[in-house]
PDB file with one MODEL, atoms N, CA, C and O in Angstrom:
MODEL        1
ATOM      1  N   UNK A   1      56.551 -96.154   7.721  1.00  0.00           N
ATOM      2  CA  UNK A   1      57.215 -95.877   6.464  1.00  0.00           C
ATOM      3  C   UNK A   1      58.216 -96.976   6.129  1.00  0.00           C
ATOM      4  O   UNK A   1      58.403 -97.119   4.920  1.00  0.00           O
ATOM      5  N   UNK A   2      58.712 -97.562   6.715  1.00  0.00           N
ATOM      6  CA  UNK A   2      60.013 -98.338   6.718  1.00  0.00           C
ATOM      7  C   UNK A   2      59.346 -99.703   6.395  1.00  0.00           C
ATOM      8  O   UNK A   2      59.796-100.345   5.446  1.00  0.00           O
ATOM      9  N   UNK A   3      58.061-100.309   7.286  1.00  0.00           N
ATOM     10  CA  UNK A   3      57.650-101.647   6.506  1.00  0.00           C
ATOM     11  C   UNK A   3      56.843-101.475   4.860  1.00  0.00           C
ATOM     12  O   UNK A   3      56.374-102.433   4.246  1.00  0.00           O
ATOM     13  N   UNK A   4      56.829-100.106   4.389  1.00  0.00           N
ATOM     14  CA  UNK A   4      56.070-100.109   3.293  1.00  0.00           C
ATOM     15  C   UNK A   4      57.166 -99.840   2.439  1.00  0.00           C
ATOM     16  O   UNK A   4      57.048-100.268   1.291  1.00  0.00           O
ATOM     17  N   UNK A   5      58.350 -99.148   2.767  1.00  0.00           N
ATOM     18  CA  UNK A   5      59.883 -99.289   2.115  1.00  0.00           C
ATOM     19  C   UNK A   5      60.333-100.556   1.846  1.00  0.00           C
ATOM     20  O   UNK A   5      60.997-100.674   0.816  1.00  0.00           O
ATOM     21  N   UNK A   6      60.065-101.906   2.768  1.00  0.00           N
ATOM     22  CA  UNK A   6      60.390-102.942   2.638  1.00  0.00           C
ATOM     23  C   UNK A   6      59.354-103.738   1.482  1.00  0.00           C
ATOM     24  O   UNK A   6      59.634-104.782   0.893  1.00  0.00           O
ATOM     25  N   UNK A   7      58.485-103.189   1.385  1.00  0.00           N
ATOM     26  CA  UNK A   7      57.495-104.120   0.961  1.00  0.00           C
ATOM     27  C   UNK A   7      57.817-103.606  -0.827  1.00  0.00           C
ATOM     28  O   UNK A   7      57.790-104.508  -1.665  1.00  0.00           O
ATOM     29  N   UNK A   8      58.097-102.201  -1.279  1.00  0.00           N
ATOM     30  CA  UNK A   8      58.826-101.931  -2.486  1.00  0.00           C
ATOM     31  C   UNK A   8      59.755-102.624  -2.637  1.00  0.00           C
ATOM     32  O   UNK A   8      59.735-103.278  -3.680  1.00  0.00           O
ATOM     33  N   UNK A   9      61.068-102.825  -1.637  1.00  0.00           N
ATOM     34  CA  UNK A   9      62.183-103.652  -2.077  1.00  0.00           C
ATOM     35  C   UNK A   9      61.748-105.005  -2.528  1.00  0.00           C
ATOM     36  O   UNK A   9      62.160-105.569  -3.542  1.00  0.00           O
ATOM     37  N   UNK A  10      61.098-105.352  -1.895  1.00  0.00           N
ATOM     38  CA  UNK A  10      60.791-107.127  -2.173  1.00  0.00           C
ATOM     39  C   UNK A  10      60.513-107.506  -3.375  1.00  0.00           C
ATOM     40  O   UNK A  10      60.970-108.546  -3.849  1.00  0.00           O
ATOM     41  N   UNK A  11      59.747-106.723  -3.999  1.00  0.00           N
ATOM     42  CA  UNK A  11      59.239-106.973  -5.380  1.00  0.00           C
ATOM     43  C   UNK A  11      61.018-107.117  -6.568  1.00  0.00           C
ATOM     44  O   UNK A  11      61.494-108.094  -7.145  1.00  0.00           O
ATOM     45  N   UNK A  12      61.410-105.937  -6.498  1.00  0.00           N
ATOM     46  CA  UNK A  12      63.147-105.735  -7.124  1.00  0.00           C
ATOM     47  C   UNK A  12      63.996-106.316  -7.002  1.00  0.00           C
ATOM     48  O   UNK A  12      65.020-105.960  -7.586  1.00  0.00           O
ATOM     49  N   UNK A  13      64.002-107.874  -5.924  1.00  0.00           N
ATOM     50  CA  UNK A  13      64.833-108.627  -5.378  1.00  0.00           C
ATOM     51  C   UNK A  13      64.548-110.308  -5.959  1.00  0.00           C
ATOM     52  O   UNK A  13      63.736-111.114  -5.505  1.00  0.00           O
ATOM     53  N   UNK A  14      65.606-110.509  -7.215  1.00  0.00           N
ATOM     54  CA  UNK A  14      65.273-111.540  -7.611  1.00  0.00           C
ATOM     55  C   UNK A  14      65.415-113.141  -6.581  1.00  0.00           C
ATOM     56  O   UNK A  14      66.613-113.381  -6.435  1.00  0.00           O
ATOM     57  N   UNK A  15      64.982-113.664  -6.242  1.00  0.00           N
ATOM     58  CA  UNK A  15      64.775-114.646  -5.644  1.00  0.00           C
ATOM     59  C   UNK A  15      64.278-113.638  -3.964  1.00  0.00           C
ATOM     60  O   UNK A  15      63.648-112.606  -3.734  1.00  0.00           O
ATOM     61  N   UNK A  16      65.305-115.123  -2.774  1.00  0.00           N
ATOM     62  CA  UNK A  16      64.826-114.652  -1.468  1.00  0.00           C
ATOM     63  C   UNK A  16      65.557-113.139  -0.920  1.00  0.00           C
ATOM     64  O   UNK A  16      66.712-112.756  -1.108  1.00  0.00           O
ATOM     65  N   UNK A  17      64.419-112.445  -0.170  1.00  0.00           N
ATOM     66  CA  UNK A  17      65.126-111.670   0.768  1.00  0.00           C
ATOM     67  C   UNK A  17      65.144-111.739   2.022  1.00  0.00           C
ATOM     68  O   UNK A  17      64.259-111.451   2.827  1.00  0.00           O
ATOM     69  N   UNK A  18      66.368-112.204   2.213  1.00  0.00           N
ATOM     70  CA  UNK A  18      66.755-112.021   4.341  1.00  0.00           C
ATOM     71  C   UNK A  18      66.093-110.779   5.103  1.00  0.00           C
ATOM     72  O   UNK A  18      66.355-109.601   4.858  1.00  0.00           O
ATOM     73  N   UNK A  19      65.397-111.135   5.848  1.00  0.00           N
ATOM     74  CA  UNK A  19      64.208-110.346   6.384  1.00  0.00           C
ATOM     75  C   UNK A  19      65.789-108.838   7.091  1.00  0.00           C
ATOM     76  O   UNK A  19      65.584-107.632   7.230  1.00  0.00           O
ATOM     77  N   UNK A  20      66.741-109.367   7.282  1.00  0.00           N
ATOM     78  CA  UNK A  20      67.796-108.575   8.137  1.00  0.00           C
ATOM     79  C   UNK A  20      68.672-107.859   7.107  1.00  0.00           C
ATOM     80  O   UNK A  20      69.138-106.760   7.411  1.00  0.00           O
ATOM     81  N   UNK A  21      68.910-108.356   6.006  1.00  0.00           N
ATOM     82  CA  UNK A  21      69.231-107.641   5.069  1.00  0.00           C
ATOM     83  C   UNK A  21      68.074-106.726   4.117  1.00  0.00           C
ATOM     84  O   UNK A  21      68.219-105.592   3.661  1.00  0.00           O
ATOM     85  N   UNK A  22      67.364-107.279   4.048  1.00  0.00           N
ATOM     86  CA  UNK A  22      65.693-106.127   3.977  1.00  0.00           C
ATOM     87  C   UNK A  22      65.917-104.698   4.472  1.00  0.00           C
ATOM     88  O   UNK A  22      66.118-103.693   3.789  1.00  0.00           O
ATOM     89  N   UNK A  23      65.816-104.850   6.220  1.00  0.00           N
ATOM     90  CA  UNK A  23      65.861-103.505   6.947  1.00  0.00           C
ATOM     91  C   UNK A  23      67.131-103.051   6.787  1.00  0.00           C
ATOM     92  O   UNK A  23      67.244-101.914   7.246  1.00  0.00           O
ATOM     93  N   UNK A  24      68.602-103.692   6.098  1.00  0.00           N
ATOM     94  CA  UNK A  24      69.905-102.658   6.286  1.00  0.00           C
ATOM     95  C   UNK A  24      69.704-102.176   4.820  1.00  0.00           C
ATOM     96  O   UNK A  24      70.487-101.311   4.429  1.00  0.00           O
ATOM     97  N   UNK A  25      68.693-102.656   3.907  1.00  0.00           N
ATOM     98  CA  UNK A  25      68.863-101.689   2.551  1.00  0.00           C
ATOM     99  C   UNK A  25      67.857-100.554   3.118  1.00  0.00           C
ATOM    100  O   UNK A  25      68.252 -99.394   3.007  1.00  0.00           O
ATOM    101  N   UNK A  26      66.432-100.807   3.794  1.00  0.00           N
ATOM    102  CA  UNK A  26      65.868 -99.869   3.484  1.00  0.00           C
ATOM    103  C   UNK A  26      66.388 -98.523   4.630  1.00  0.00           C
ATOM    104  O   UNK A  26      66.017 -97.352   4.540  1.00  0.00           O
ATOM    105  N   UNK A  27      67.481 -99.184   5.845  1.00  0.00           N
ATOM    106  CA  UNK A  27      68.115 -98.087   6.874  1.00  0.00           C
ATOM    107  C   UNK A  27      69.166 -97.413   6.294  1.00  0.00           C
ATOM    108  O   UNK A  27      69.774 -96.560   6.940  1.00  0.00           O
ATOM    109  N   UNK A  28      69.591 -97.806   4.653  1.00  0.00           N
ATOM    110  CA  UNK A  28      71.130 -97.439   4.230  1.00  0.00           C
ATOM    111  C   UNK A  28      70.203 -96.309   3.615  1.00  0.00           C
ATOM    112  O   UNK A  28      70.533 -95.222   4.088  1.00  0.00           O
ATOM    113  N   UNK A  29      69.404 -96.230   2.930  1.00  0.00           N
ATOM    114  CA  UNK A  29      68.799 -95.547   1.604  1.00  0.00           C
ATOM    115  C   UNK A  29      67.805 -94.861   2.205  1.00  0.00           C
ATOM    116  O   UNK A  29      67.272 -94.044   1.455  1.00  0.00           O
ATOM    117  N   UNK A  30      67.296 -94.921   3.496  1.00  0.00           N
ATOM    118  CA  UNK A  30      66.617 -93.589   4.376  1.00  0.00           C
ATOM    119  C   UNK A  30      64.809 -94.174   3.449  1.00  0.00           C
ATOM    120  O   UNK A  30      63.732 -93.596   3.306  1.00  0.00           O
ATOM    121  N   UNK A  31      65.184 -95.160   3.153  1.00  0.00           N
ATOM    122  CA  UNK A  31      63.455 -95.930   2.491  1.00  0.00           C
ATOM    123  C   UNK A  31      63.077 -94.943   0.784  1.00  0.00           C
ATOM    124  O   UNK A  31      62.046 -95.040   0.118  1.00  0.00           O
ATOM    125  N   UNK A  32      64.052 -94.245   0.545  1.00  0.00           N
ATOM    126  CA  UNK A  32      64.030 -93.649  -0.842  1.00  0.00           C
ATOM    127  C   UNK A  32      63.504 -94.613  -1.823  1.00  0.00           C
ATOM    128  O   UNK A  32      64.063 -95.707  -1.906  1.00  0.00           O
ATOM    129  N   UNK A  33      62.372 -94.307  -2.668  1.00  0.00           N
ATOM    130  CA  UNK A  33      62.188 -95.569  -3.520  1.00  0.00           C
ATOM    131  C   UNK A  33      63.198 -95.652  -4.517  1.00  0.00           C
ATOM    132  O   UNK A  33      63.455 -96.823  -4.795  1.00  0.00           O
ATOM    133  N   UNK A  34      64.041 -94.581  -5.324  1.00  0.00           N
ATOM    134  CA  UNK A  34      64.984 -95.495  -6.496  1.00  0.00           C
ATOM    135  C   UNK A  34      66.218 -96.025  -5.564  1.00  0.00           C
ATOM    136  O   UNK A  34      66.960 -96.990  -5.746  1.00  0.00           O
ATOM    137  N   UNK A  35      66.188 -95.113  -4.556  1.00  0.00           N
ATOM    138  CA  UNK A  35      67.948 -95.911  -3.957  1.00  0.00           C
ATOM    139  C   UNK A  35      67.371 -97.431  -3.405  1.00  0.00           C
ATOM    140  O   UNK A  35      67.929 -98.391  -3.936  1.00  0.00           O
ATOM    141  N   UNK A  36      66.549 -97.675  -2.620  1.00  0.00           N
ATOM    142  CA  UNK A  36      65.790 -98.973  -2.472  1.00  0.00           C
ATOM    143  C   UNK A  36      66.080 -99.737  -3.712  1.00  0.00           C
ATOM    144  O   UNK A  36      66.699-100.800  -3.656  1.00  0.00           O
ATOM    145  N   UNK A  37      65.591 -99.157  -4.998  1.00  0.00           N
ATOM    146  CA  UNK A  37      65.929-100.751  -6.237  1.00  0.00           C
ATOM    147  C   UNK A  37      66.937-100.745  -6.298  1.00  0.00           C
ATOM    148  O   UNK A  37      67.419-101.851  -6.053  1.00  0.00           O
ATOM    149  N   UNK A  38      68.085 -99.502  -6.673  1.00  0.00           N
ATOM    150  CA  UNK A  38      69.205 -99.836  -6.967  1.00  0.00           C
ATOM    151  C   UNK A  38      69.968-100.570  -6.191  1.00  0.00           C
ATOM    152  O   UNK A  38      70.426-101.676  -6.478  1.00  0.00           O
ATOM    153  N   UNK A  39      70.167 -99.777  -4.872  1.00  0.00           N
ATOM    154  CA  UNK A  39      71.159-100.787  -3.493  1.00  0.00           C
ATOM    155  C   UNK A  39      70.275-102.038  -3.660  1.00  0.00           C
ATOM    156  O   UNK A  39      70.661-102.954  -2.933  1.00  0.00           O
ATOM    157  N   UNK A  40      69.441-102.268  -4.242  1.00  0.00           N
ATOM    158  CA  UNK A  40      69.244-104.460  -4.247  1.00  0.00           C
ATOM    159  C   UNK A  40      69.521-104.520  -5.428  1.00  0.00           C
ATOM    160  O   UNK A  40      69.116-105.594  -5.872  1.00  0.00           O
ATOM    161  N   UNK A  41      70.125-103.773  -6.362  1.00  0.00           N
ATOM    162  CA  UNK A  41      71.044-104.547  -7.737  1.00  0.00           C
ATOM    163  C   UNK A  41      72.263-104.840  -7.334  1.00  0.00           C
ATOM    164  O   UNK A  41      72.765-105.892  -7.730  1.00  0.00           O
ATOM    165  N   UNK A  42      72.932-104.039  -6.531  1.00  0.00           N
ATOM    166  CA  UNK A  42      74.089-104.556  -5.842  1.00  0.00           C
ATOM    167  C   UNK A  42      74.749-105.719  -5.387  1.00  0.00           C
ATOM    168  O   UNK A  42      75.812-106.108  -5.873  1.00  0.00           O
ATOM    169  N   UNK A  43      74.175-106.260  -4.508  1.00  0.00           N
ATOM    170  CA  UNK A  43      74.681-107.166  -3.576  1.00  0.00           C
ATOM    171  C   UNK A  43      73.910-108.595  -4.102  1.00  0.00           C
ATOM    172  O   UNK A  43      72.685-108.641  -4.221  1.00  0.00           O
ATOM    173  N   UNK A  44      74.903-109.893  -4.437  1.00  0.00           N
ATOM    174  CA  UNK A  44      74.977-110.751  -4.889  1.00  0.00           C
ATOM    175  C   UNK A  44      73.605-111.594  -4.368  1.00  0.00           C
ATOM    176  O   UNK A  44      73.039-111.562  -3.276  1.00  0.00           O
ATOM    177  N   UNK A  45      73.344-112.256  -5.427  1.00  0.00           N
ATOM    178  CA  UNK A  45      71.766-113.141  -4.730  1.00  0.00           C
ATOM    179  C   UNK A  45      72.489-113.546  -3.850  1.00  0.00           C
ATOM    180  O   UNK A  45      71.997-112.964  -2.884  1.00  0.00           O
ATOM    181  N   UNK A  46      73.692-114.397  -3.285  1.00  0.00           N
ATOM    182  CA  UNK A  46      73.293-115.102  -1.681  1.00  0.00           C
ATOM    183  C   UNK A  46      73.591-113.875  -0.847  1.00  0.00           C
ATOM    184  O   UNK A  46      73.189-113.909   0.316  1.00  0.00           O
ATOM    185  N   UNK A  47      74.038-113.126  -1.135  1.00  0.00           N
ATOM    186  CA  UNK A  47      74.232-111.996  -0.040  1.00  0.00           C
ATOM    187  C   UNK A  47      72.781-111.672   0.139  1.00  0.00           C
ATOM    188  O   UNK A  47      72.473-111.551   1.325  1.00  0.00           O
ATOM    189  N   UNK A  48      71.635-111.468  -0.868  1.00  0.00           N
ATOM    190  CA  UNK A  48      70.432-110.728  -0.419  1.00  0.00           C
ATOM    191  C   UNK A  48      69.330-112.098   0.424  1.00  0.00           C
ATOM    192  O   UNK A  48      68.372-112.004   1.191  1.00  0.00           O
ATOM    193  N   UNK A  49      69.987-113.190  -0.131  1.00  0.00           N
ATOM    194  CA  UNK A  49      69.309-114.254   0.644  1.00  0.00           C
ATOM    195  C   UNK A  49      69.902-114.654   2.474  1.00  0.00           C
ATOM    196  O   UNK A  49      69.430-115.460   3.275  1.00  0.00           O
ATOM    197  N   UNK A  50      70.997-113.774   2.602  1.00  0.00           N
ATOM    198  CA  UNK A  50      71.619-113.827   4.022  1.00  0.00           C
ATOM    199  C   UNK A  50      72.542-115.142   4.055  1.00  0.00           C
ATOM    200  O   UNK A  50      73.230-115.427   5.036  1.00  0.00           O
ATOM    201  N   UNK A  51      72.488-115.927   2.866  1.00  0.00           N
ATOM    202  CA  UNK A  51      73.796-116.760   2.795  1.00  0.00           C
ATOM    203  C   UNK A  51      75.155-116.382   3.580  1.00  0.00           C
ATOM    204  O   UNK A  51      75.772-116.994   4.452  1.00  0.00           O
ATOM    205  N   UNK A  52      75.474-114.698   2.714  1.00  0.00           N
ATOM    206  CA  UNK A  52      76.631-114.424   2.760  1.00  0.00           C
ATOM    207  C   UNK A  52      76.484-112.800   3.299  1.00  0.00           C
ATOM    208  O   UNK A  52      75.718-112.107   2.629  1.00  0.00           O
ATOM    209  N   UNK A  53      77.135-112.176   4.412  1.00  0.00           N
ATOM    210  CA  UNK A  53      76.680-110.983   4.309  1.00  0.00           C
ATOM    211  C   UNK A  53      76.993-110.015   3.106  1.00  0.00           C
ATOM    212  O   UNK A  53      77.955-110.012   2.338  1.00  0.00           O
ATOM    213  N   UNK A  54      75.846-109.162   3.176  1.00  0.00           N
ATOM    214  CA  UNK A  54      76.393-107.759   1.768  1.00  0.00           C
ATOM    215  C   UNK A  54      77.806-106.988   2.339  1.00  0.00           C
ATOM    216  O   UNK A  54      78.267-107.241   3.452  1.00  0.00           O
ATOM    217  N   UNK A  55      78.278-106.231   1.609  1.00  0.00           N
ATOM    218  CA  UNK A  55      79.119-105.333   2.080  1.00  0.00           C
ATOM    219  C   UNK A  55      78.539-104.504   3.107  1.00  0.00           C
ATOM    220  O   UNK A  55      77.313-104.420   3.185  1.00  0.00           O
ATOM    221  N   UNK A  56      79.458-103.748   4.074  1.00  0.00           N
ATOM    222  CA  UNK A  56      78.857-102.450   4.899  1.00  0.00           C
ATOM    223  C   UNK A  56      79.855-101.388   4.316  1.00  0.00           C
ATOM    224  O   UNK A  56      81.010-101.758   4.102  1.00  0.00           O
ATOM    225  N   UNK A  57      79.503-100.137   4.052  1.00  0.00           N
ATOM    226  CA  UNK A  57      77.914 -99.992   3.905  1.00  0.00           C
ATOM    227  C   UNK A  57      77.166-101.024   2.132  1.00  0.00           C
ATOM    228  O   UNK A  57      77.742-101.563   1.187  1.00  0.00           O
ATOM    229  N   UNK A  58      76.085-100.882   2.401  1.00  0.00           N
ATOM    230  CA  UNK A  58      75.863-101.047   0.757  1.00  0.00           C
ATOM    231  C   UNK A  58      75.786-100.255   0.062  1.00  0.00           C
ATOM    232  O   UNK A  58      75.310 -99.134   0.241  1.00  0.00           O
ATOM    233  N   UNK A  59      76.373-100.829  -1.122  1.00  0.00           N
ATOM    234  CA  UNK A  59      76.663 -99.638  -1.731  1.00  0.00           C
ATOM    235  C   UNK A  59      75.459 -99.284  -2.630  1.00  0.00           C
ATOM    236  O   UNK A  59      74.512 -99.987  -2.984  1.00  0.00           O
ATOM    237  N   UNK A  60      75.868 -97.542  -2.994  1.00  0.00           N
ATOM    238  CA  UNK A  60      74.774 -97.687  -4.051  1.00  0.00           C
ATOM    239  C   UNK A  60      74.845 -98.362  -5.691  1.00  0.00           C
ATOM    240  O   UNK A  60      75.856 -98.598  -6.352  1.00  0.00           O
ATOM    241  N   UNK A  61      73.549 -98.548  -6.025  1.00  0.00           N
ATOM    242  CA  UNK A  61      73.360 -98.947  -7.459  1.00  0.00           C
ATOM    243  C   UNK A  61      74.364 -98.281  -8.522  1.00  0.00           C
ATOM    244  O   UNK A  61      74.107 -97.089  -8.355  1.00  0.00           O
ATOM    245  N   UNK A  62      75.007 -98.320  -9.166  1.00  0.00           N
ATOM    246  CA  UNK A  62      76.012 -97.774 -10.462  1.00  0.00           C
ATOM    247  C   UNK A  62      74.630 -96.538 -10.837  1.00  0.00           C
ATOM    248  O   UNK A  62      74.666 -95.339 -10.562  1.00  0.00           O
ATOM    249  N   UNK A  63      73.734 -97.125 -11.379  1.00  0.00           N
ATOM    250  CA  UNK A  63      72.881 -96.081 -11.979  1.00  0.00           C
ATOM    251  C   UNK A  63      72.359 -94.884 -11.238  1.00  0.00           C
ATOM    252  O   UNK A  63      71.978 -93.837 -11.762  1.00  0.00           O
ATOM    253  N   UNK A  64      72.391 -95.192  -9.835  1.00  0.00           N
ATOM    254  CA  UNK A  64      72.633 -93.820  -9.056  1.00  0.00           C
ATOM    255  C   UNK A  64      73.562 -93.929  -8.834  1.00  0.00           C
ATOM    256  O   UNK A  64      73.629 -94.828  -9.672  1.00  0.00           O
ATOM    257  N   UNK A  65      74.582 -93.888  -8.438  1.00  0.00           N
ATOM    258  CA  UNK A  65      75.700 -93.336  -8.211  1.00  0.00           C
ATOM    259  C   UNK A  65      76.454 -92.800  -9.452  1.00  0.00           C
ATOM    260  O   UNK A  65      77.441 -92.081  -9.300  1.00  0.00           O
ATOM    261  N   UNK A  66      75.955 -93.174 -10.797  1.00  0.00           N
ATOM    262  CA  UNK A  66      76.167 -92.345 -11.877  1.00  0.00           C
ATOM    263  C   UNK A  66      75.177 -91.065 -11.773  1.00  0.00           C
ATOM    264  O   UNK A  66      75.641 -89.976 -11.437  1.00  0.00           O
ATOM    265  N   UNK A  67      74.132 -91.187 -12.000  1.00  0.00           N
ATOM    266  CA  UNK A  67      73.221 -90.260 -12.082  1.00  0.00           C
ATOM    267  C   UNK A  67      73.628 -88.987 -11.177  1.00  0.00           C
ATOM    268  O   UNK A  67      73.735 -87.834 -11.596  1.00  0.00           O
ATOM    269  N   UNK A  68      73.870 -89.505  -9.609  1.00  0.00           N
ATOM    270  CA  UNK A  68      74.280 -88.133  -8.935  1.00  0.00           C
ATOM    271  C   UNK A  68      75.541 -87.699  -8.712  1.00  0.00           C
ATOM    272  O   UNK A  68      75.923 -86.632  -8.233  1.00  0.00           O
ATOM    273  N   UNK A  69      76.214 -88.734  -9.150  1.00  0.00           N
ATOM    274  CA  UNK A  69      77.746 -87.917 -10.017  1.00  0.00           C
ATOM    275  C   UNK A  69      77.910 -87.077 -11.044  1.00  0.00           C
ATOM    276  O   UNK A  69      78.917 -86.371 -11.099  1.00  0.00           O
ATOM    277  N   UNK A  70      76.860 -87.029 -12.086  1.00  0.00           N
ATOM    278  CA  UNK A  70      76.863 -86.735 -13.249  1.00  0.00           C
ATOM    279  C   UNK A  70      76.858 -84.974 -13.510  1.00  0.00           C
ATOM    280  O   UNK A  70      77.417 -84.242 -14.326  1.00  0.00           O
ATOM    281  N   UNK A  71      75.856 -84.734 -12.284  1.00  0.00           N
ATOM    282  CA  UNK A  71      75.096 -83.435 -11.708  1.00  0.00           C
ATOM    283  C   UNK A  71      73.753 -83.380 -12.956  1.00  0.00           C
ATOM    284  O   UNK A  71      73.121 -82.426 -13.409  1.00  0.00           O
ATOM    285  N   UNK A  72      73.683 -84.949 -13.249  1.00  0.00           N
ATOM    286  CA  UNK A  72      71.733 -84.270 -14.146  1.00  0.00           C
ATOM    287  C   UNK A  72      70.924 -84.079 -12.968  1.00  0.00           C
ATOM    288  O   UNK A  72      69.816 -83.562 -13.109  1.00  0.00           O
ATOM    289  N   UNK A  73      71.541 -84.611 -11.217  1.00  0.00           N
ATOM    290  CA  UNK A  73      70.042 -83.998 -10.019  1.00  0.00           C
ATOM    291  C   UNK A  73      70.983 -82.788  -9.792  1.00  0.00           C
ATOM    292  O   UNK A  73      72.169 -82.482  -9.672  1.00  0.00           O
ATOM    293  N   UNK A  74      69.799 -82.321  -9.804  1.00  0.00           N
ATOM    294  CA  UNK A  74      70.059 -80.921  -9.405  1.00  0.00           C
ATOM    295  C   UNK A  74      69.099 -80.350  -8.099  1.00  0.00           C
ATOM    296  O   UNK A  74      67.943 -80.733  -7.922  1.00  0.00           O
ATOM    297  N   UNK A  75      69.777 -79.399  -7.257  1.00  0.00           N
ATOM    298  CA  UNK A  75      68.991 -78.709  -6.323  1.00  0.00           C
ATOM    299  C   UNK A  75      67.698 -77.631  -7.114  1.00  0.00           C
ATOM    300  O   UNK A  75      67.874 -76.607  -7.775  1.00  0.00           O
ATOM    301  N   UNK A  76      66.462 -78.295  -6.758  1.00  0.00           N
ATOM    302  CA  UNK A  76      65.630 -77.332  -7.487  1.00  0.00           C
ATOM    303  C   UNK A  76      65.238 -75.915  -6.447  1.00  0.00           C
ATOM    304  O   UNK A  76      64.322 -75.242  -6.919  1.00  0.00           O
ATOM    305  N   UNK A  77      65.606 -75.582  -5.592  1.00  0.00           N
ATOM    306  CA  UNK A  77      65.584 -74.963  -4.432  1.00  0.00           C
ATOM    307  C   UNK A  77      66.854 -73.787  -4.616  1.00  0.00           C
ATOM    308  O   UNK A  77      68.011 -74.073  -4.310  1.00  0.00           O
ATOM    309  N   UNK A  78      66.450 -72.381  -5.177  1.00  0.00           N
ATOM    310  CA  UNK A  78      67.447 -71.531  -4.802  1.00  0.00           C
ATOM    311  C   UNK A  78      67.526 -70.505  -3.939  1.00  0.00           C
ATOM    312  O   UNK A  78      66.688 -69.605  -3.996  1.00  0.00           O
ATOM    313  N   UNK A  79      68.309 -70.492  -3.227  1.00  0.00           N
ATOM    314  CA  UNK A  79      68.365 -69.311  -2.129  1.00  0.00           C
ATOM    315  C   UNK A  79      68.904 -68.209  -2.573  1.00  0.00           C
ATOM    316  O   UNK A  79      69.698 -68.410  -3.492  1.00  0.00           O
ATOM    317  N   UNK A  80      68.723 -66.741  -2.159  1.00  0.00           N
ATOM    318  CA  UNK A  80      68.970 -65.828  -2.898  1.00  0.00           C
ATOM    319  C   UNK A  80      69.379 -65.082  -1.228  1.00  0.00           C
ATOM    320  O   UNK A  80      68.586 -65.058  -0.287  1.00  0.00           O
ATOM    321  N   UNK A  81      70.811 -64.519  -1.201  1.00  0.00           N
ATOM    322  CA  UNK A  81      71.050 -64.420   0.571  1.00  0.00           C
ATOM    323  C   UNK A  81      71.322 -62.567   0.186  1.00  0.00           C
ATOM    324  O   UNK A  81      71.573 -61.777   1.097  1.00  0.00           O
TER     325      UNK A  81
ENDMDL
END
């Protein structure tokens, strides 16, 4: 699961991706495909090229981290106790 998580990020990553910064987006984001694009809008092209390291943790994308601030996700799952 995790090299086919990587292989989504690559495409969303304008220029190079550092094969080591690769596996800390797709280990931050559990290989989720939107948190995968967003956490690589984040972090500066030389950071994703391993120039420079990214932040720890990385953060997420604004557009999720809006989105699940917002409460439009919602738990579709209700328990009734």
């Amino acid at each position: 699961m995790l090299a086919a998580a990587g292989r989504l990020l690559e495409p969303a990553v304008p220029g190079a991706l550092d094969p080591g910064v690769r596996d800390r987006i797709v280990a931050s984001t559990g290989g989720t495909p939107l948190a995968l694009v967003e956490a690589a809008r984040e972090p500066r092209a030389g950071q994703l090229g391993g120039g420079t390291p990214p932040p720890e943790p990385i953060p997420l994308g604004r557009a999720l981290r809006e989105r699940l601030t917002s409460g439009s996700v919602r738990n579709p799952v209700r328990r009734s106790r």
